[in-house]
PyMOL CGO cylinders between C-alpha atoms (Angstrom):
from pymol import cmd
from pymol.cgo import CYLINDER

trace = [
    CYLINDER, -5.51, 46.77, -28.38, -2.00, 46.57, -27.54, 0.3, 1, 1, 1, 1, 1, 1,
    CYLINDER, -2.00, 46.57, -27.54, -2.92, 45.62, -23.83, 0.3, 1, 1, 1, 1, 1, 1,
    CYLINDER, -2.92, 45.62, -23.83, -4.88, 42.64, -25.09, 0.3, 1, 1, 1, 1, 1, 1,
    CYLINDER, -4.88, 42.64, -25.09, -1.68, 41.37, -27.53, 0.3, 1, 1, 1, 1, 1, 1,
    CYLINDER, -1.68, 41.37, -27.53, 0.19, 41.81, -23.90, 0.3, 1, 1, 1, 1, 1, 1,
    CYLINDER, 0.19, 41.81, -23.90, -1.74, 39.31, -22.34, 0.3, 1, 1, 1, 1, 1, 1,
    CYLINDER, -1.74, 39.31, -22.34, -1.87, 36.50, -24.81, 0.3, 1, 1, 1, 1, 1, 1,
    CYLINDER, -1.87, 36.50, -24.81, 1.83, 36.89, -25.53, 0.3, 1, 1, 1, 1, 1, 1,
    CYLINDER, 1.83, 36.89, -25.53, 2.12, 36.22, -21.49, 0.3, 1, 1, 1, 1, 1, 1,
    CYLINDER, 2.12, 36.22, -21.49, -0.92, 33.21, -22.30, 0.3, 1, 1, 1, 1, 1, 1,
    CYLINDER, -0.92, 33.21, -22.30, 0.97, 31.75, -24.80, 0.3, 1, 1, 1, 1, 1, 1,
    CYLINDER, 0.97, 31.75, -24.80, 4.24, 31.72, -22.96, 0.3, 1, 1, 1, 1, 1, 1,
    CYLINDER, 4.24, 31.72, -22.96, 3.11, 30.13, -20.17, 0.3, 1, 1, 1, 1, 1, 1,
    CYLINDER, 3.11, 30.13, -20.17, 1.20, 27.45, -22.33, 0.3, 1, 1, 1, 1, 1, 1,
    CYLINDER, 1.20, 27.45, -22.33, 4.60, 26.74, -24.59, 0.3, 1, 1, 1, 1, 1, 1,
    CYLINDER, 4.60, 26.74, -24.59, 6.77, 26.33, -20.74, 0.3, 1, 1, 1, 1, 1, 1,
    CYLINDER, 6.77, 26.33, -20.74, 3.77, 24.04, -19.84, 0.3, 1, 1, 1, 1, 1, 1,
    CYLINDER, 3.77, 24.04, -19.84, 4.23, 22.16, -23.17, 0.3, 1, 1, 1, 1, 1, 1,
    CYLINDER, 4.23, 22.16, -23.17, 7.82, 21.83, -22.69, 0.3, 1, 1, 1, 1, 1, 1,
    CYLINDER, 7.82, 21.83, -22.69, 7.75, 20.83, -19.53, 0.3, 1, 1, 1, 1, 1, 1,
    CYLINDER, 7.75, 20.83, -19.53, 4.87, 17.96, -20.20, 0.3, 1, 1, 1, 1, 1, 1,
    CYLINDER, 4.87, 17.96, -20.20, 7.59, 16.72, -22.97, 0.3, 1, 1, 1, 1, 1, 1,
    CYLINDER, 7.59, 16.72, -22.97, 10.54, 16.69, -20.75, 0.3, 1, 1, 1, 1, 1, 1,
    CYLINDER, 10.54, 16.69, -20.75, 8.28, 14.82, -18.52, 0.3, 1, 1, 1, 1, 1, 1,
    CYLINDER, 8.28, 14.82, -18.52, 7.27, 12.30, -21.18, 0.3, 1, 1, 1, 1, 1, 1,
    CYLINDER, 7.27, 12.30, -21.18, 11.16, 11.94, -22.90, 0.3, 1, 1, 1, 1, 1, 1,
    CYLINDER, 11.16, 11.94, -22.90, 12.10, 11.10, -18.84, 0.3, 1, 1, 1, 1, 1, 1,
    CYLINDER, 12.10, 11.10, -18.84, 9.53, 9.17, -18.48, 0.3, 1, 1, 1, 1, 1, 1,
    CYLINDER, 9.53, 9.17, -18.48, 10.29, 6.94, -22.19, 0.3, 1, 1, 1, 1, 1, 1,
    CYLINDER, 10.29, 6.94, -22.19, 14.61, 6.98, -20.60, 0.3, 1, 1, 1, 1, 1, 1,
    CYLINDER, 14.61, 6.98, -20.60, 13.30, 5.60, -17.28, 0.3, 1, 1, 1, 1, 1, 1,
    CYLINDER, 13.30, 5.60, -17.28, 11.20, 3.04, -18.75, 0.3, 1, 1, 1, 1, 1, 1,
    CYLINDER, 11.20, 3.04, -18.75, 7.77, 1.80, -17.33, 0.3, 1, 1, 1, 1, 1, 1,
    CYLINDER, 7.77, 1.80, -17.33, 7.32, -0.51, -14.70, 0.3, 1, 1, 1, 1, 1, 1,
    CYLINDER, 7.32, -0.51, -14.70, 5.12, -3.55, -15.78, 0.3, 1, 1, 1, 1, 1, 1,
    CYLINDER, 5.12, -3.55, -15.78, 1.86, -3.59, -13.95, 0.3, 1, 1, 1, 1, 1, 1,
    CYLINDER, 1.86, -3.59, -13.95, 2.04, -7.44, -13.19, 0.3, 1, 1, 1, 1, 1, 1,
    CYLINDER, 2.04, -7.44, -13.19, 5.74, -6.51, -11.70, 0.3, 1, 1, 1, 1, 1, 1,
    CYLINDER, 5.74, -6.51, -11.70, 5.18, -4.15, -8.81, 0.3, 1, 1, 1, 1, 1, 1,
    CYLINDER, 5.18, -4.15, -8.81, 4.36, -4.76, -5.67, 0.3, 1, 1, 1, 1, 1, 1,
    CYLINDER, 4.36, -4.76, -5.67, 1.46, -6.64, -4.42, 0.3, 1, 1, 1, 1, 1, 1,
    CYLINDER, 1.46, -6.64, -4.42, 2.04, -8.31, -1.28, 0.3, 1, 1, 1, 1, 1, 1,
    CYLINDER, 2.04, -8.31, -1.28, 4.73, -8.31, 1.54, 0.3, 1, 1, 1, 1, 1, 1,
    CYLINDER, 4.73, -8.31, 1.54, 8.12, -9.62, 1.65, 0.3, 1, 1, 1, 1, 1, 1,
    CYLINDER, 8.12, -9.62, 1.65, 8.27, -12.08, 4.42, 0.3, 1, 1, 1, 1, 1, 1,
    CYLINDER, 8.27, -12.08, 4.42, 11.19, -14.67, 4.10, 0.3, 1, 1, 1, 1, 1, 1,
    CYLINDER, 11.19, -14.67, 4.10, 10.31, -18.25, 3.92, 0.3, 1, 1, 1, 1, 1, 1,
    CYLINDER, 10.31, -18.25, 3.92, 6.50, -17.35, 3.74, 0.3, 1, 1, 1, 1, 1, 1,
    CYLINDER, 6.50, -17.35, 3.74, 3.99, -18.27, 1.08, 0.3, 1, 1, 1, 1, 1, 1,
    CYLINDER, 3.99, -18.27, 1.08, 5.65, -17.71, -2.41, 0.3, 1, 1, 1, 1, 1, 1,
    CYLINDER, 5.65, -17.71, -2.41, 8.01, -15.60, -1.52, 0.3, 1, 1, 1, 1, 1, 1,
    CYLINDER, 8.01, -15.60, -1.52, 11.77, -16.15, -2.98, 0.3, 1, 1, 1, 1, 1, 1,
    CYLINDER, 11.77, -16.15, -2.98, 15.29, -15.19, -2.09, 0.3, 1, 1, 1, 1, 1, 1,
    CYLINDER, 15.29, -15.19, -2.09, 16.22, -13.91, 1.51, 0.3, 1, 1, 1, 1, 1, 1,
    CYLINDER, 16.22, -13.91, 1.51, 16.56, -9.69, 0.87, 0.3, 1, 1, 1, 1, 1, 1,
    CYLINDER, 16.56, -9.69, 0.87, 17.69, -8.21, 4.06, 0.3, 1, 1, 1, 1, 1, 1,
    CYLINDER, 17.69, -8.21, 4.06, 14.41, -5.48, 3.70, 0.3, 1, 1, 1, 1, 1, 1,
    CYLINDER, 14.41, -5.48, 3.70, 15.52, -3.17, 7.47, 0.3, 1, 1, 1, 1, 1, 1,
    CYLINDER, 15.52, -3.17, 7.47, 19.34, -2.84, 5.52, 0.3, 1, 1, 1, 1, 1, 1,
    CYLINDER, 19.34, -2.84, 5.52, 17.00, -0.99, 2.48, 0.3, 1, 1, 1, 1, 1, 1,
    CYLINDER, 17.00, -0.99, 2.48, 14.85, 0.30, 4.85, 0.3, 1, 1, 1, 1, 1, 1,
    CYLINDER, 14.85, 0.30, 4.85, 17.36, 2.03, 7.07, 0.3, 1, 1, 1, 1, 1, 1,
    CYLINDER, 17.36, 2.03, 7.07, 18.62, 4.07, 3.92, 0.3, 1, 1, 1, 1, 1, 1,
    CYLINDER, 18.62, 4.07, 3.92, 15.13, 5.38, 3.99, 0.3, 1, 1, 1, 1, 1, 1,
    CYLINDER, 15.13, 5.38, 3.99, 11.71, 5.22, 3.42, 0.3, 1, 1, 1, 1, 1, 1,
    CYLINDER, 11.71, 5.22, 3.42, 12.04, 5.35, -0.82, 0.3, 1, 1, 1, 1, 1, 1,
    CYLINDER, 12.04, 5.35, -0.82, 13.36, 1.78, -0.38, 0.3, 1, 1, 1, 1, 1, 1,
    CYLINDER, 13.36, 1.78, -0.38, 11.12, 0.00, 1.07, 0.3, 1, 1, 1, 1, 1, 1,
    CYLINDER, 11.12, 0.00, 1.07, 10.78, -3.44, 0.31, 0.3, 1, 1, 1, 1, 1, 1,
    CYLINDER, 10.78, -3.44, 0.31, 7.71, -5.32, -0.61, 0.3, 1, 1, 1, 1, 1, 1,
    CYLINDER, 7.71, -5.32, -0.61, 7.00, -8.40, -3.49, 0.3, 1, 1, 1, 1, 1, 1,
    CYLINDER, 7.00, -8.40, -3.49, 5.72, -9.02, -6.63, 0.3, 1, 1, 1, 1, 1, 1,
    CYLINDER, 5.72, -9.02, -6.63, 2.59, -11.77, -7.36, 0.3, 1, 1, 1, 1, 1, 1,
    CYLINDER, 2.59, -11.77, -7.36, 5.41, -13.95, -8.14, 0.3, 1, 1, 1, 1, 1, 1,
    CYLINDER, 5.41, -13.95, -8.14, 7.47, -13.24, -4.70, 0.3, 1, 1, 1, 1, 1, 1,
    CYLINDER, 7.47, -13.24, -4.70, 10.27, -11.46, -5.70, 0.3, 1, 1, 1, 1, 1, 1,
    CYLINDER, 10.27, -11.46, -5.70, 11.43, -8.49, -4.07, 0.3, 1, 1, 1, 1, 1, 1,
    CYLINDER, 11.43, -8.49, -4.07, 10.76, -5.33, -5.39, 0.3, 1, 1, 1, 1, 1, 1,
    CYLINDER, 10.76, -5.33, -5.39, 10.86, -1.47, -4.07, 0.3, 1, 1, 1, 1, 1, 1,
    CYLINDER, 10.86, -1.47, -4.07, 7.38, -0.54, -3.31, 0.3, 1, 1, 1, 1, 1, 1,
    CYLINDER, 7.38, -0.54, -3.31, 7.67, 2.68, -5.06, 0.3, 1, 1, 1, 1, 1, 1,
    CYLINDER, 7.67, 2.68, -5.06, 10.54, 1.63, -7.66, 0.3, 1, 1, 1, 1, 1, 1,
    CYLINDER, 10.54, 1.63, -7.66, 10.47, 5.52, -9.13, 0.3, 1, 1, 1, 1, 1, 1,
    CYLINDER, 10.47, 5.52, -9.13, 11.13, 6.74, -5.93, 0.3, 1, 1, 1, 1, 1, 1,
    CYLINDER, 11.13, 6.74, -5.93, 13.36, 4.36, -5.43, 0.3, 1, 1, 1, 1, 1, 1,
    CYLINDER, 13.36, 4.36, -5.43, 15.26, 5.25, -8.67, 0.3, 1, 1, 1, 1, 1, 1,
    CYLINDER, 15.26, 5.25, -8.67, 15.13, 8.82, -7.54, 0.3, 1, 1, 1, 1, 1, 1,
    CYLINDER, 15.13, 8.82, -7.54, 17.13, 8.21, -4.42, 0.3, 1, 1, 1, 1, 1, 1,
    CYLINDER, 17.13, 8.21, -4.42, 19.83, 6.02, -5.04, 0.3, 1, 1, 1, 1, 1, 1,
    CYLINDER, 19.83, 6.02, -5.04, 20.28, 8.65, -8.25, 0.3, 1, 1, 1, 1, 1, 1,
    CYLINDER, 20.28, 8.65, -8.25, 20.66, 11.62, -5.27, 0.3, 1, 1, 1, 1, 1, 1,
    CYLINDER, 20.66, 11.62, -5.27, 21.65, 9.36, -2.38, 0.3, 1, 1, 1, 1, 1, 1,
    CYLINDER, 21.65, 9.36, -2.38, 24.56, 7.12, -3.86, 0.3, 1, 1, 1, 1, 1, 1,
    CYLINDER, 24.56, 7.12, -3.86, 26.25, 9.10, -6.33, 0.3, 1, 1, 1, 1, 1, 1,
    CYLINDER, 26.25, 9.10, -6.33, 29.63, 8.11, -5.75, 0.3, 1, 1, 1, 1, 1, 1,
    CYLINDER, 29.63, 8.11, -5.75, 29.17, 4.18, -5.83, 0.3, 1, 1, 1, 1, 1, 1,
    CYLINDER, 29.17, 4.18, -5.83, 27.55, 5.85, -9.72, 0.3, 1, 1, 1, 1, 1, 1,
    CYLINDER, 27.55, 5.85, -9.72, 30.39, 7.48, -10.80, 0.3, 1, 1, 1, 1, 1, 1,
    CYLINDER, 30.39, 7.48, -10.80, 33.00, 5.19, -9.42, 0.3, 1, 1, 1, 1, 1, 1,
    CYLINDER, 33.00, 5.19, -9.42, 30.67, 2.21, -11.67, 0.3, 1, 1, 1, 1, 1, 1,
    CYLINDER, 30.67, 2.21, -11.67, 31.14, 4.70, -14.87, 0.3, 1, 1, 1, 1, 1, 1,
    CYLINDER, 31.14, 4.70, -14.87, 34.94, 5.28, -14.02, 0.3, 1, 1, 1, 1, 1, 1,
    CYLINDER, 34.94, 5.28, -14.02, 35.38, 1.17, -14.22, 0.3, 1, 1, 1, 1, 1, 1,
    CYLINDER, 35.38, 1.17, -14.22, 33.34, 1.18, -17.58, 0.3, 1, 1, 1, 1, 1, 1,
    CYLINDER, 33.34, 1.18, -17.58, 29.40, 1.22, -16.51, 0.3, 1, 1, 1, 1, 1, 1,
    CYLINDER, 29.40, 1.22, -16.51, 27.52, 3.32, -18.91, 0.3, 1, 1, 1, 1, 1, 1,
    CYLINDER, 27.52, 3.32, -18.91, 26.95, 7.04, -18.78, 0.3, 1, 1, 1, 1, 1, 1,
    CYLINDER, 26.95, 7.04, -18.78, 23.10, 7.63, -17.66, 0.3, 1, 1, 1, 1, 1, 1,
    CYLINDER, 23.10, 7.63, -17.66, 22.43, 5.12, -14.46, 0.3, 1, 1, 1, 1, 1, 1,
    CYLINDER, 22.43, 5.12, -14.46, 18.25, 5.57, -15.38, 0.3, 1, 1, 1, 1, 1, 1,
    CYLINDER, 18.25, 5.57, -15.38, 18.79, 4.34, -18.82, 0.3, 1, 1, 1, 1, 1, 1,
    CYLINDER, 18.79, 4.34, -18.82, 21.34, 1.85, -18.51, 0.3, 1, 1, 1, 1, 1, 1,
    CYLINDER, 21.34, 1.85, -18.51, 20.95, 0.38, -14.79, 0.3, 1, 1, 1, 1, 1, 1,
    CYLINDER, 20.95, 0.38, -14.79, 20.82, -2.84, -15.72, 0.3, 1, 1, 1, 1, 1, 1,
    CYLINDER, 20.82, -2.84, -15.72, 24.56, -2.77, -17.02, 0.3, 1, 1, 1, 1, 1, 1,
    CYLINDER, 24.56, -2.77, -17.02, 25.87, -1.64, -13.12, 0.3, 1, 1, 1, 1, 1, 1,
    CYLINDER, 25.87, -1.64, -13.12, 25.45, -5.06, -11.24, 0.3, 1, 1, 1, 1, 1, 1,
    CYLINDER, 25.45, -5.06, -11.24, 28.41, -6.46, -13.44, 0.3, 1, 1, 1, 1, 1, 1,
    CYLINDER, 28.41, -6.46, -13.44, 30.85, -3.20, -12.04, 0.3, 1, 1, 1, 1, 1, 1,
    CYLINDER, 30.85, -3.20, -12.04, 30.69, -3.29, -8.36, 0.3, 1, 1, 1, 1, 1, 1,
    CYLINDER, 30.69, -3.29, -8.36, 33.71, -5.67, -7.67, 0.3, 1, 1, 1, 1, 1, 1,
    CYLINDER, 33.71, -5.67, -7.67, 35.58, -3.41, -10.01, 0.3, 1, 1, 1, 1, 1, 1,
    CYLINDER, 35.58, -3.41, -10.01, 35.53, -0.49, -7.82, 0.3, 1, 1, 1, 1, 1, 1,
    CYLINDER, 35.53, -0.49, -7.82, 38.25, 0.26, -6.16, 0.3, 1, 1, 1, 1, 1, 1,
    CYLINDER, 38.25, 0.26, -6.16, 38.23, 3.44, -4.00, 0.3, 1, 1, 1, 1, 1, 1,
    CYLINDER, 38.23, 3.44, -4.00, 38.00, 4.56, -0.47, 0.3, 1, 1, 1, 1, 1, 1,
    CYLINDER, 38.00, 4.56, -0.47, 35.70, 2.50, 2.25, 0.3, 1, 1, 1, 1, 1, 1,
    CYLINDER, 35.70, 2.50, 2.25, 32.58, 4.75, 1.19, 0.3, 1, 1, 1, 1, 1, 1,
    CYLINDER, 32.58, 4.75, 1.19, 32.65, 4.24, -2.33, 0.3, 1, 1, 1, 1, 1, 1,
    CYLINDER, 32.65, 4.24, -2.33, 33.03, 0.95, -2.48, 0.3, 1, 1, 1, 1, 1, 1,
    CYLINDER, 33.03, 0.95, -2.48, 30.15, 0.63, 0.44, 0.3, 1, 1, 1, 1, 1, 1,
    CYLINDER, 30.15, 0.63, 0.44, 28.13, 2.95, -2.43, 0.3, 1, 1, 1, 1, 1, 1,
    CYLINDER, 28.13, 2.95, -2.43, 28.76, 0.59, -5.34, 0.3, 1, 1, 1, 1, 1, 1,
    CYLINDER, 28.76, 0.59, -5.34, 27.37, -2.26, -3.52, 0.3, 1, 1, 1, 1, 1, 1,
    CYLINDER, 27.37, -2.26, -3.52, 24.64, -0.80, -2.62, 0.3, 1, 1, 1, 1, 1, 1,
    CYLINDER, 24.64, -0.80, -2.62, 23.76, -0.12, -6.09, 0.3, 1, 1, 1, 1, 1, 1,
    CYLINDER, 23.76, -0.12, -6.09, 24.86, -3.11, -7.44, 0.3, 1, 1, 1, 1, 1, 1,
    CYLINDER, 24.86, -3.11, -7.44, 22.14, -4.76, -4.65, 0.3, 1, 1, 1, 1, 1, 1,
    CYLINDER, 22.14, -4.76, -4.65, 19.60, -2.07, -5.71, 0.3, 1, 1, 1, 1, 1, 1,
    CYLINDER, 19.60, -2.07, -5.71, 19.88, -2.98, -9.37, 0.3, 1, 1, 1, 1, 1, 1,
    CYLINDER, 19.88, -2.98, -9.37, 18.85, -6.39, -8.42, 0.3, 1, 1, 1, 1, 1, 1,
    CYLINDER, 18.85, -6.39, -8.42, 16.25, -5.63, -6.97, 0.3, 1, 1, 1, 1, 1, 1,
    CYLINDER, 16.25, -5.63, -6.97, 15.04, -2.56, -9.06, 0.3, 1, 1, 1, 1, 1, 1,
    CYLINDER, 15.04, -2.56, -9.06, 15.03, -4.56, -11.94, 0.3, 1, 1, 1, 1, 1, 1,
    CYLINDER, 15.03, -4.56, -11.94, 12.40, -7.67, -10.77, 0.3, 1, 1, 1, 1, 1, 1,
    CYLINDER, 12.40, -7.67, -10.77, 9.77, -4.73, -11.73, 0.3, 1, 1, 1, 1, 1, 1,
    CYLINDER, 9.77, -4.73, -11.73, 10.55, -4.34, -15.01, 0.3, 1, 1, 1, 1, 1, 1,
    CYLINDER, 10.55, -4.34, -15.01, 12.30, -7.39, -16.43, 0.3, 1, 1, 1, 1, 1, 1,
    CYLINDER, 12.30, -7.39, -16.43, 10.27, -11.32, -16.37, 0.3, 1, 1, 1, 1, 1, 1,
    CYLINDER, 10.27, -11.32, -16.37, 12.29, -13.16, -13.90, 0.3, 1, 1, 1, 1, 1, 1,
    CYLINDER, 12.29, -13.16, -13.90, 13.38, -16.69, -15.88, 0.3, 1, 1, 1, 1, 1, 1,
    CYLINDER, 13.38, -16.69, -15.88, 12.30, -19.57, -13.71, 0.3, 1, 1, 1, 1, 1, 1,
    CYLINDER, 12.30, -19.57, -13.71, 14.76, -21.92, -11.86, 0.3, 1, 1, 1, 1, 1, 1,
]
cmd.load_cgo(trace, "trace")
């Protein structure tokens, strides 16, 4: 009898870590925010072709790696092919140009509040490779952002 208490107590532990887990997921998920469907990235971003807009330098995204690849929405905006990826990276990758944005006044919590960080890069003020960071996130916001925001026409 007491064996069989033994292994539901280990059942229902694992099932309540799963559970917790699957809501830290979700709550991340909810802070991140969604990337509209009719946003993300349906065709290649080829300057001065078809409907494409803007003039993104895509091998300067590219050569920070593969996560930022560049591609374009059905409108012709750039966009990161993989914009969670994306996210991911320049939240590992650029830290500094991060913090250095918060120290000027950018909101805590880049994934919730990137939006805010485009209007803090000239602030920065530190050494060559912060300020080198915060311009690279200001750039990424700009594009990050054509994924999940409607893009007001000109």
């Amino acid at each position: 009898m007491m064996r069989i208490l033994k292994k539901h107590k280990v059942f229902l532990i694992v099932l309540l870590i799963l559970l917790l887990a699957f809501g830290v997921y979700r709550v991340y998920s909810w802070i991140q925010g969604e990337p509209r469907e009719d946003l993300l990235y349906t065709q290649e971003y080829i300057s001065g072709t078809g409907n494409i807009k803007g003039d993104v330098d895509i091998e300067k995204w590219e050569a920070l790696g593969e996560e930022f690849a560049i591609g374009a929405n059905k409108d012709g905006y750039a966009v990161f092919k993989n914009p969670r990826k994306a996210m991911n990276a320049i939240c590992s990758d650029f830290k500094a140009g991060i913090r250095a944005m918060q120290k000027e006044g950018a909101p805590m919590g880049f994934r919730s509040n990137y939006s805010s960080y485009i209007d803090y890069e000239l602030a920065v003020s530190g050494d060559a490779e912060t300020n080198r960071q915060a311009n690279i996130v200001a750039g990424f916001v700009d594009i990050y952002e054509n994924s999940f925001v409607p893009i007001e026409p000109e």
